[in-house]
C-alpha positions in Angstrom: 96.3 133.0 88.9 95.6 134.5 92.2 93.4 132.0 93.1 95.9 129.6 93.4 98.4 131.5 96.1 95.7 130.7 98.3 97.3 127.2 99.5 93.8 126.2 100.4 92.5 126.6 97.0 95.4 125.1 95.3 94.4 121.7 93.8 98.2 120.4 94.7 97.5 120.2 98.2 94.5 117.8 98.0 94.9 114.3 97.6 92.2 111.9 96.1 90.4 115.5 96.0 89.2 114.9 99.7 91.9 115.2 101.8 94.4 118.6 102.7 98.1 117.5 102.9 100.4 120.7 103.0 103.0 120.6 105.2 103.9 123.6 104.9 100.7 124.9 106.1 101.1 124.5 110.4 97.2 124.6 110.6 95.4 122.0 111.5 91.8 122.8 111.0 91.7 124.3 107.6 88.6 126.2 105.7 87.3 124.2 103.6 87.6 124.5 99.6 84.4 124.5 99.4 80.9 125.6 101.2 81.3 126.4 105.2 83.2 124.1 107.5 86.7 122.4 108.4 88.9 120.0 107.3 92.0 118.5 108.9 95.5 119.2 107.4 96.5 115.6 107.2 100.4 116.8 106.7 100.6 116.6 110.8 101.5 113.1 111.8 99.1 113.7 115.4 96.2 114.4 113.3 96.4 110.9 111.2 97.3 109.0 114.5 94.0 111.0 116.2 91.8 109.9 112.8 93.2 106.6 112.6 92.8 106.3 116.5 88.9 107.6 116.1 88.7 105.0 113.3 89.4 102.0 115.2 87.3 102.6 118.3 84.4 102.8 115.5 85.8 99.9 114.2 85.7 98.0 117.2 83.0 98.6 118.7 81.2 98.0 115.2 82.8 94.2 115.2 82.5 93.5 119.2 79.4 94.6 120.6 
């Protein structure tokens, strides 16, 4: 299965089939599985404080303006 030694590819490292959590991968911006583009290795605790930061500003300015 050398599909699978590609940790990107690797249907282990993907939770709820959206989101890349592989801590032993020290990328942050990761190919994605499928099609062109990035994803974020959610594994790094920065990038879920950054998303969950980017998240409440939308969330606030949705319920206060």
């Amino acid at each position: 299965m050398e599909y699978f030694n590609d940790p990107i590819r690797d249907p282990k490292n993907y939770k709820l089939g959206v989101l890349y959590i592989n801590k032993a991968d020290s990328r942050i911006f990761v190919p994605k599985r499928y099609g062109m583009g990035y994803t974020l290795n959610f594994a790094k605790p920065y990038v879920v404080i950054g998303f969950l930061l980017i998240l409440a500003t939308i969330l606030y300015t949705a319920i206060f303006r």
